[in-house]
C-alpha positions as CSV (number, residue, x, y, z in Angstrom):
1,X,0.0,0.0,0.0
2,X,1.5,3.8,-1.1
3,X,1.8,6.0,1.2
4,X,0.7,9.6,-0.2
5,X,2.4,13.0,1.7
6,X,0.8,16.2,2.1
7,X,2.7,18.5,-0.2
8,X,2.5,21.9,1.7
9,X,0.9,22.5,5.0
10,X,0.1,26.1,6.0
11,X,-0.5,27.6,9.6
12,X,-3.4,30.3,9.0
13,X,-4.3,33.2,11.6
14,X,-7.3,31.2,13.3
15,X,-9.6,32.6,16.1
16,X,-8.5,33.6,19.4
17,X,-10.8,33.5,22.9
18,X,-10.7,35.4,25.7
19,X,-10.6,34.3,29.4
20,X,-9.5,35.0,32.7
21,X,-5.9,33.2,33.6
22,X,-7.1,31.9,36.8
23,X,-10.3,29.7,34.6
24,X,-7.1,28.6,33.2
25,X,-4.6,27.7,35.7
26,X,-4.4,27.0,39.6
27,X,-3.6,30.4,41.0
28,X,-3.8,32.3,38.5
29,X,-5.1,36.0,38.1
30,X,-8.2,38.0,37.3
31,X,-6.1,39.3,34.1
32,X,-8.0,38.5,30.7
33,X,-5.6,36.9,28.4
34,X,-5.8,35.7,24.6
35,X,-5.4,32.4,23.9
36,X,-4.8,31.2,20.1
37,X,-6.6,28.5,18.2
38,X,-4.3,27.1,15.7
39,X,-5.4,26.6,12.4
40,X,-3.7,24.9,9.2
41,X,-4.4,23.8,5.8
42,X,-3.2,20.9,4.4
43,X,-2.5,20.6,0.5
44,X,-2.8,17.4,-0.6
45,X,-2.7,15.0,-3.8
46,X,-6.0,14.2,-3.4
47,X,-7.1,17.9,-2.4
48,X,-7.4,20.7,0.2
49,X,-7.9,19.4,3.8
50,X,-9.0,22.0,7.1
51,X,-7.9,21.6,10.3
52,X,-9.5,23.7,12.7
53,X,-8.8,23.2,16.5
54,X,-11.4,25.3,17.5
C-alpha cells in the first residue's frame, strides 16, 4: 500500500478566545488573556484538507 504525503501544510491566523488566567490555571489572576486557536491547511494530492482546533 503507497503512502501519499501532504505536499504543503500552512499555519493560518485562526480565532482567538478570551478568558480570565485563573479559569485557566491553579492560582492564577483575574487578568483576561488571549489564547490562540491554531489553524492549518493541508495541501494534498487528493485535495485541500482544514484543520481547525477550535
Amino acid at each position: 500500500m503507497a503512502h501519499a504525503t501532504a505536499k504543503k501544510l500552512i499555519a493560518l491566523e485562526g480565532a482567538t478566545f478570551s478568558m480570565k488566567e485563573r479559569h485557566l490555571m491553579m492560582s492564577g489572576s483575574d487578568e483576561v488573556i488571549d489564547i490562540p486557536v491554531p489553524t492549518f491547511l493541508v495541501e494534498h494530492a487528493k485535495g485541500l484538507v482544514l484543520f481547525d482546533t477550535g
